[in-house]
C-alpha positions in Angstrom: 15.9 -44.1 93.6 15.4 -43.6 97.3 15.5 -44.9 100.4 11.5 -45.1 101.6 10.2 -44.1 105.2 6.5 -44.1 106.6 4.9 -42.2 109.2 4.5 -44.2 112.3 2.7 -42.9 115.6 4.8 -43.7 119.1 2.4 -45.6 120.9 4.0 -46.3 124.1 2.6 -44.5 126.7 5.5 -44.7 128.9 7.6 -42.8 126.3 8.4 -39.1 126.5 8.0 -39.3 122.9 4.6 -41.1 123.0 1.8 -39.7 120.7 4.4 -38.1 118.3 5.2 -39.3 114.4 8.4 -41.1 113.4 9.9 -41.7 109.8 10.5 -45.4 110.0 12.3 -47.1 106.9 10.5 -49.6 104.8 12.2 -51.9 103.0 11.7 -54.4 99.7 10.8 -58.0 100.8 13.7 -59.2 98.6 17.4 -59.2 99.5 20.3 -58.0 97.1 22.5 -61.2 96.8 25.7 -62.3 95.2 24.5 -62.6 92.0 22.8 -59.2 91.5 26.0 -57.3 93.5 28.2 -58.9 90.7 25.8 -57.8 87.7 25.7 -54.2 88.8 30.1 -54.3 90.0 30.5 -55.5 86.5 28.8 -52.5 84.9 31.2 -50.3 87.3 34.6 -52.2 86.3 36.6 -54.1 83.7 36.0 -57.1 86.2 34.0 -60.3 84.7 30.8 -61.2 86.6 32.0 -64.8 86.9 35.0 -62.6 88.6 33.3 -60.7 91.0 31.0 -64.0 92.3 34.6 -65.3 92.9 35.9 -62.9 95.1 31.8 -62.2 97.2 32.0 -66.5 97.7 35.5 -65.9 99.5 34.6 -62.8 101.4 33.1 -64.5 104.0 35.7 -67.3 104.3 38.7 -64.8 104.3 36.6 -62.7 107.1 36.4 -65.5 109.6 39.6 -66.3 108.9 40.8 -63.1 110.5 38.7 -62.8 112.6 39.6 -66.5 114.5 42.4 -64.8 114.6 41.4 -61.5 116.8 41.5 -59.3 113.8 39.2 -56.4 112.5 38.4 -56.4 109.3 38.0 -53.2 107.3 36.4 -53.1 103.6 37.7 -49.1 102.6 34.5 -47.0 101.4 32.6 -49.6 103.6 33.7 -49.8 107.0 34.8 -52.3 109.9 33.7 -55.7 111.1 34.8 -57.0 114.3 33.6 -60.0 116.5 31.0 -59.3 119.3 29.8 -61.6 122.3 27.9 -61.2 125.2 28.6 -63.7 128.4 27.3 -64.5 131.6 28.9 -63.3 135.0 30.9 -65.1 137.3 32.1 -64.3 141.0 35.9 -65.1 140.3 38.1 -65.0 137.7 38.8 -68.7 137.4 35.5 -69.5 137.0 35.3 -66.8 133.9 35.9 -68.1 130.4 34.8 -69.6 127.0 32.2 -71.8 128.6 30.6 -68.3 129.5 29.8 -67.1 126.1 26.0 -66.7 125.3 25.8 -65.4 122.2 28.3 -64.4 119.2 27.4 -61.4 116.3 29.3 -59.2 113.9 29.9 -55.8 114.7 30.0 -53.2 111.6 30.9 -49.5 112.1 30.6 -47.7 109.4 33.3 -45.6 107.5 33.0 -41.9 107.9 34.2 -38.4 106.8 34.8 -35.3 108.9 32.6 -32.4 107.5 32.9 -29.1 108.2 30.0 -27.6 109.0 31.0 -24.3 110.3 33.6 -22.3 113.0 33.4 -20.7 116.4 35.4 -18.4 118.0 36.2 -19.1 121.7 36.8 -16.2 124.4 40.1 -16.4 123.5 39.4 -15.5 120.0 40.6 -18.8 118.6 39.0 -20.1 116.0 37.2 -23.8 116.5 36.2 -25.9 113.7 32.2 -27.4 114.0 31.9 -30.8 112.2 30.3 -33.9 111.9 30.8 -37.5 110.7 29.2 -38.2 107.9 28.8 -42.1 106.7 29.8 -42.7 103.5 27.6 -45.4 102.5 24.7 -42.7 103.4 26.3 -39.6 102.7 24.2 -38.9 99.5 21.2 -41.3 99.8 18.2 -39.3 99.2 15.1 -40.3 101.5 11.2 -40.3 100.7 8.5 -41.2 102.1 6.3 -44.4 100.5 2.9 -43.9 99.3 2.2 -47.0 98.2 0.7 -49.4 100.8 4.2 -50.8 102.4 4.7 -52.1 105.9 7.3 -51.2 108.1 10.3 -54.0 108.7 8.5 -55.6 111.9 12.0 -57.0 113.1 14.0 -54.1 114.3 17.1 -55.1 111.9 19.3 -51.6 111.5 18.1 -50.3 114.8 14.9 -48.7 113.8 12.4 -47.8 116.9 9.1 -46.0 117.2 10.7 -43.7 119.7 12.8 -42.1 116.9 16.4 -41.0 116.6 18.9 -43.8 115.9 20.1 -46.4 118.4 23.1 -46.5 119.1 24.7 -44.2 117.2 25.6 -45.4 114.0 
C-alpha cells in the first residue's frame, strides 16, 4: 500500500508559487479506530485483542493524567505529546493568567533518526558530517499519486497547503 497524493494547481494569485502544481495527500473517508489498531497489534504480538483494547481505552486517560500535571508524554517509535494553548494579551502581569487562555490543543512532534547523507571537508580540512532527520513513522512510507476520482482533505488537518512544502516543519 501507499500513501495517495493528487495534483492540485496553486491558485492564489498573491502567491509566489501561484500557477504551479502541488502533490496534496488524499485520504480514506474512514478513520482507523481502536478496534481495527488492536486486530492488526494482535497479528504483530502474543498480546490478546481484548488486551490491546485495554491498554488504547487507557491511553488517553493515562495522557491527561500527565499532562495536568505539566508533563510530556513520549510513545518510543512514535513520538511526543505535549499541551499547547494560545491566550490573549494583557498590559501587566497581574492581569495575565488562566482567565486568558483561548484555546487548548495537543502538540505531537514526531520521533526522528539522524541520517547521514554525506561529508564535507571545511578549509581546515576537517571533515563535517551532512544529515537529516528522518521521521520514523514516515521513513519508509512509499507515496503515489491516486487515479481514481478522490478529493483532497478540504480541512487542512496535517498541515497540507496549496502553496506546497510542509508547514511548520514537521
Amino acid at each position: 500500500m501507499s500513501q495517495k497524493f493528487i495534483k492540485l494547481k496553486n491558485k492564489n494569485q498573491r502567491s509566489t508559487a501561484y500557477g504551479k502544481y502541488f502533490a496534496r495527500a488524499v485520504y480514506d473517508k474512514n478513520f482507523v479506530g481502536t478496534k481495527a489498531l488492536a486486530d492488526f497489534i494482535q497479528t504483530q504480538a502474543s498480546v490478546k485483542r481484548s488486551d490491546v483494547v485495554a491498554v488504547l481505552d487507557e491511553l488517553g486517560s493515562a495522557m491527561k493524567h500527565f499532562f495536568e500535571m505539566g508533563q510530556k508524554v513520549k510513545l518510543e517509535g512514535i513520538g511526543i505529546f505535549k499541551v499547547g494553548f494560545s491566550s490573549i494579551g494583557a498590559e501587566k502581569p497581574e492581569d495575565c493568567g488562566a482567565q486568558n487562555i483561548t484555546s487548548r490543543r495537543v502538540l505531537f512532534s514526531p520521533e526522528t533518526t539522524r541520517i547521514v547523507t554525506g561529508y564535507s571537508r571545511r578549509a581546515d580540512g576537517t571533515v563535517v558530517q551532512k544529515y537529516a532527520n528522518a521521521k520514523q513513522l514516515l521513513k519508509d512510507i512509499v507515496f503515489e499519486e491516486a487515479h481514481e476520482n478522490i478529493s483532497p482533505n478540504t480541512s487542512n488537518e496535517g498541515g497540507e497547503n496549496n502553496g506546497g512544502g510542509d508547514n511548520g516543519g514537521n
